[in-house]
Structures are given as structure tokens and as C-alpha cells.
C-alpha positions in Angstrom: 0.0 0.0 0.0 0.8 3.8 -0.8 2.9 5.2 2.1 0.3 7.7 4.1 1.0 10.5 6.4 -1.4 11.1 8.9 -1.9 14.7 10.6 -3.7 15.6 13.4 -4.3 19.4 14.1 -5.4 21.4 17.3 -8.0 22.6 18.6 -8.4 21.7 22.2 -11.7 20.0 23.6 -13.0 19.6 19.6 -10.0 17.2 19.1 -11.2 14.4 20.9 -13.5 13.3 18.0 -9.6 12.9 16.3 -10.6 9.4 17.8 -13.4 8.8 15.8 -11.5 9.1 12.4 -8.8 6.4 13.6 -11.5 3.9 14.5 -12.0 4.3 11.0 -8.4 3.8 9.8 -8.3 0.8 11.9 -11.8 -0.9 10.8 -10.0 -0.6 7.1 -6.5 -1.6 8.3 -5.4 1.6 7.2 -1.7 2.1 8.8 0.3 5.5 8.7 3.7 5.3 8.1 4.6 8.7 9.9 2.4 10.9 12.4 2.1 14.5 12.9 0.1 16.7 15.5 -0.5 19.9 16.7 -1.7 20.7 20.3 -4.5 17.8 21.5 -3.8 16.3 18.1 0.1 15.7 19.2 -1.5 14.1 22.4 -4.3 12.1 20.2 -1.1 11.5 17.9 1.2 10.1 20.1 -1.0 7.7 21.7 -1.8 6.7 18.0 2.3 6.6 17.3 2.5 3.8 20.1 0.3 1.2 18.2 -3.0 1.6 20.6 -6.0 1.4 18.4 -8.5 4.7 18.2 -11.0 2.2 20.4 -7.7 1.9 22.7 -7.9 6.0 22.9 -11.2 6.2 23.4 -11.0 3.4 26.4 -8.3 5.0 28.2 -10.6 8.2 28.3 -13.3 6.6 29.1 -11.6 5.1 32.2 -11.1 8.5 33.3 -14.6 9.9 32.0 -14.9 12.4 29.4 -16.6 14.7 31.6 -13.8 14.5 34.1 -11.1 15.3 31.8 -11.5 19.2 32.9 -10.7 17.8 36.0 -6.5 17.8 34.5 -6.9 20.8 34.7 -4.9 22.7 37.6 -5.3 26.4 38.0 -2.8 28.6 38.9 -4.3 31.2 40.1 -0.7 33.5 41.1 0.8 32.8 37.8 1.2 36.0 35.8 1.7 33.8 32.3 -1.2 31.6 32.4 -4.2 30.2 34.7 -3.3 26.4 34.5 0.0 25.1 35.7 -0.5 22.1 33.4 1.1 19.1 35.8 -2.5 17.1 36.0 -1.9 16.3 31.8 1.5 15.8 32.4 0.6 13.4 34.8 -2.0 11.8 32.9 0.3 11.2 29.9 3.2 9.8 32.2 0.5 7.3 33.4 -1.2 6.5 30.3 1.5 6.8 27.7 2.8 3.2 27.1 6.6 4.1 26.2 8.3 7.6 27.1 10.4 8.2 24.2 10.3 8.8 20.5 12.3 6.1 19.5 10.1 3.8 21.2 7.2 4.6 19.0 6.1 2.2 16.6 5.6 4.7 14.2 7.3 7.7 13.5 6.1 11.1 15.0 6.4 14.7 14.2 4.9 17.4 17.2 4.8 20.8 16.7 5.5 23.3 19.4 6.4 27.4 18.9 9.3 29.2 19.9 8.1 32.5 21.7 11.3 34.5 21.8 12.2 33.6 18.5 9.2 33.6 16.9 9.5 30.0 15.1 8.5 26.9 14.4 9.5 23.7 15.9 9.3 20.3 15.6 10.0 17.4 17.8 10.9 14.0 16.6 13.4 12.6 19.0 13.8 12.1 23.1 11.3 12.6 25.3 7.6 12.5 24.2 5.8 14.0 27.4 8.0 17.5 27.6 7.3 17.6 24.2 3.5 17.3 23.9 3.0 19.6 26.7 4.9 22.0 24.8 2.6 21.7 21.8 -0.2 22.4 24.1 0.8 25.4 25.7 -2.3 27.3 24.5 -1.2 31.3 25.1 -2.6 32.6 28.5 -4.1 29.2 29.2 -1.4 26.9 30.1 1.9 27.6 31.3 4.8 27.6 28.4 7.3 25.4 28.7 11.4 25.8 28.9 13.3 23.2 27.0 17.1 23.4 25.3 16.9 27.3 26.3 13.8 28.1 24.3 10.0 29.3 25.5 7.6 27.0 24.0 4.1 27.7 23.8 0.9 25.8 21.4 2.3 24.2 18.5 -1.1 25.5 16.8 -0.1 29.6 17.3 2.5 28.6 14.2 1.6 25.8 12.4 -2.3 24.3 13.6 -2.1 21.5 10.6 1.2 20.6 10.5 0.9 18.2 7.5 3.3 20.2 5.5 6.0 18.7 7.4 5.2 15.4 6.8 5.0 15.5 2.9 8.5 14.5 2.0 8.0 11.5 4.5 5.0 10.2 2.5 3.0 10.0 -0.7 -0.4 10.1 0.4 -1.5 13.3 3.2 -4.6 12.5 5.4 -5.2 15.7 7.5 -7.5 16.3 10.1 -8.8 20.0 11.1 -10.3 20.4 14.2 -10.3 23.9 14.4 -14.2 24.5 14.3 -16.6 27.0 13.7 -18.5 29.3 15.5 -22.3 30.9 14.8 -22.4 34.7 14.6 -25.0 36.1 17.0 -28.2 37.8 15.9 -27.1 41.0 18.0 -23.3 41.6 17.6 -21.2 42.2 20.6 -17.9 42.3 22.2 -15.8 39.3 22.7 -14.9 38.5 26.6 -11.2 38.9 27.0 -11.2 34.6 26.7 -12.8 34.9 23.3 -11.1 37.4 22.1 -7.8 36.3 22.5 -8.6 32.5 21.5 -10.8 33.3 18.3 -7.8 36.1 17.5 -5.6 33.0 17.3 -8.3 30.9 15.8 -8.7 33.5 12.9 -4.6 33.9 12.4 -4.0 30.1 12.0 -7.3 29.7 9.2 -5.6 32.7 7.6 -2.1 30.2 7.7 -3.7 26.8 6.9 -5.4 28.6 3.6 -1.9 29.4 2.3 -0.4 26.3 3.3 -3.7 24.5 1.0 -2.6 27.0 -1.7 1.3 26.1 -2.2 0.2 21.8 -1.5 -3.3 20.3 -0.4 -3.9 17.3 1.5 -5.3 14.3 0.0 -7.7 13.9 2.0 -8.6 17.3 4.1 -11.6 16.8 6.6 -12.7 19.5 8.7 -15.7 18.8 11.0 -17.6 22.0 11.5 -17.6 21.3 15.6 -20.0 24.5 15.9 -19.6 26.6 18.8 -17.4 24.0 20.7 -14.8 25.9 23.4 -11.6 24.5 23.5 -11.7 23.2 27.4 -15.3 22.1 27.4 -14.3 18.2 27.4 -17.7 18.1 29.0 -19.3 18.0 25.3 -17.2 15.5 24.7 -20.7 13.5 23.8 -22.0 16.2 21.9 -18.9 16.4 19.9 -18.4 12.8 18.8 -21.9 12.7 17.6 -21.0 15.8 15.6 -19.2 14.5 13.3 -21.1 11.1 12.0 -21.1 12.2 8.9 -17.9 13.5 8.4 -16.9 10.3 9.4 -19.2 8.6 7.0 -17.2 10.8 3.9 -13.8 10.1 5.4 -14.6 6.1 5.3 -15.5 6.6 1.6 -12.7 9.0 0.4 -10.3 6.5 2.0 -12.0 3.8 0.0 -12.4 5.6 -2.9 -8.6 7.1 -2.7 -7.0 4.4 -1.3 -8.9 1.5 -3.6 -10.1 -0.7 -0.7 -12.9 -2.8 -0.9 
């Protein structure tokens, strides 16, 4: 079979349905042959990277509860950067995570974190896995950034959201994933809180990115569930959001049959 790159973007509580398309993969033995992932899509990614199934995935956070994933969450409340600290997830991935390093995947995986001082892209693929997811998703004034090798790290999705670009040479074939969402505008216009207006900011900067990434090379396969009007910490919709996207589900299955020629 074609060698396929597999990319999983951010977009915080809205990536959990990530899950949903790799049930799909497995059900038509569909195997990637290199990983990428941006923010909760380098967490959904490298659980994915170790062999463990998308049902696998979707156990493990079961175990804990959907609804109770907000519950990883650990305010800081005298931190002037940020208002979560960001140790429960770290703790959650140093339990859950079946191996601890890179080279111990058995596929290959690309995460994406940002440089803050020097205003750059960059991309792990080599020692250890958990500093470098929580760097990926050091969402700005959220969680705490992260120090690693001298450099300030915050969300992998502030540079690059859909990171399949650096995947291409490792592949032939590009499945991306956008997670990113959409959000209704109200029937009376109004001003964002200070929450929504930094976040949708961001939001609106990395669609502006990802459509001149799609210009110079497109994906070949590009699903985006709509995910309307999902915030990025409400794992408590994590219900709502898997039903969401049935039938962007249903059109991934067939443009991976159709695409990929499987019966």
C-alpha cells in the first residue's frame, strides 16, 4: 500500500473526535507510516504513534470519564503567564502513555511546538515525548509555556495548527485532520470577553495560515468537522462532539475507500 502520512491538528476539547476518524483507519486496516500533531492532536497523535488502536484511545478516556477530563486541569491562580499550571496532563500522559520516548514509537512522529522568543516553528521528533507534547499544548494565556534546550515554548497550533506540511516529504499520500471548528455569529453583535477574544484572535490567524499552506500543496484527504460553537476546554461535550461528526466520518470512510482503492 501507498505510504500515508497522517496529521492531526489542534483545537483543544473539539479534538477528541480525532478518535473517531482512527477507528475508521483501523476498521480498514489503514496504517500511517509517519504521524504528525499539533496541540491535542500531538496528544491524540502520540497515543496513536504507540500502536493503541483509536477504540484503545477512546478506552483509556473513558476510564477516566470524558466529563472528568477538565478535572486535568490545575489552575494557577498566582501565575502571571497563564491560569493552568499544566502538571494534571503531564501526569495523565506519564501514566497513560505506554513508552516515554520517540524512538520507542512504533511509528514515526512529528509534534509541533512554537518558539516565543524567537518567533519560530519547531518540531520534535526525538527524546522525550511528554515534555514535548505539553509544549505543543501550551495554548497562550491558558497553560503555562514550557522551557526546553533554552527556548520558551508555547501551542504548536499559534505557528503551524495543521502541521501536514512537514510530513510530505516522508510520505505520498496526506490525510489531514482540522479540528479547528466554527463558531455561529450572533443575531445581536457584541464584544468578545477577554477569553474569546484572544482565542478566536488565534483561531482567525492560523485559518488565515492553513489557507496558504492549501494554496502552495493540499492534503489528500482534508476533513474539517464543523464542531460549531465548541470551546476548547469544554471536554464536557465530549458526547456532543463525537456525535457531531457522524457524517464526516461517514465521507472520510469513503474517500479513504475511494482514494486508497479498498474494498
Amino acid at each position: 500500500m501507498v505510504k500515508i502520512g497522517l496529521c492531526l491538528g489542534g483545537g483543544g476539547a473539539r479534538g477528541l473526535c480525532h478518535i473517531e476518524f482512527l477507528k475508521v483507519m483501523d476498521e480498514l486496516d489503514v496504517k500511517p507510516c509517519i504521524i504528525s500533531g499539533s496541540s491535542i492532536g500531538a496528544i491524540i497523535g502520540a497515543f496513536y504513534a504507540t500502536g493503541m488502536s483509536g477504540k484503545d484511545i477512546e478506552n483509556i478516556l473513558q476510564e477516566i470519564g470524558f466529563k472528568d477530563l477538565h478535572k486535568m486541569i490545575d489552575f494557577s491562580f498566582l501565575s502571571t503567564s497563564s491560569l493552568v499550571k499544566g502538571k494534571g496532563v503531564e501526569k495523565f500522559l506519564e501514566e497513560k502513555l505506554p513508552v516515554k520516548k520517540f524512538s520507542e514509537l512504533k511509528y514515526p512522529l512529528k509534534i509541533v511546538a512554537t518558539d516565543f522568543w524567537r518567533e519560530k516553528m519547531v518540531v520534535f521528533e526525538e527524546g522525550d515525548l511528554v515534555p514535548a507534547i505539553r509544549a505543543s499544548i501550551s495554548i497562550p494565556a491558558i497553560f503555562e509555556p514550557v522551557t526546553i534546550n533554552d527556548s520558551v515554548l508555547i501551542d504548536g497550533g499559534v505557528f503551524n495548527n495543521l502541521p501536514y506540511d512537514i510530513i510530505n516529504k516522508d510520505c505520498k499520500f496526506v490525510i489531514a485532520i482540522d479540528v479547528s471548528g466554527s463558531r455561529s455569529i450572533p443575531e445581536k453583535l457584541k464584544k468578545p470577553n477577554w477569553f474569546d477574544n484572544i482565542h478566536s484572535t488565534i483561531n482567525i490567524m492560523q485559518k488565515a495560515i492553513l489557507n496558504y499552506q492549501m494554496e502552495i500543496k493540499k492534503p489528500d484527504i482534508y476533513i474539517k468537522p464543523e464542531l460549531l460553537d465548541i470551546g476548547i476546554l469544554e471536554f464536557d461535550k465530549a458526547d456532543k462532539i463525537m456525535k457531531s461528526v457522524e457524517n464526516d466520518v461517514i465521507k472520510f470512510r469513503k474517500e479513504l475507500k475511494k482514494k486508497l482503492k479498498i474494498r
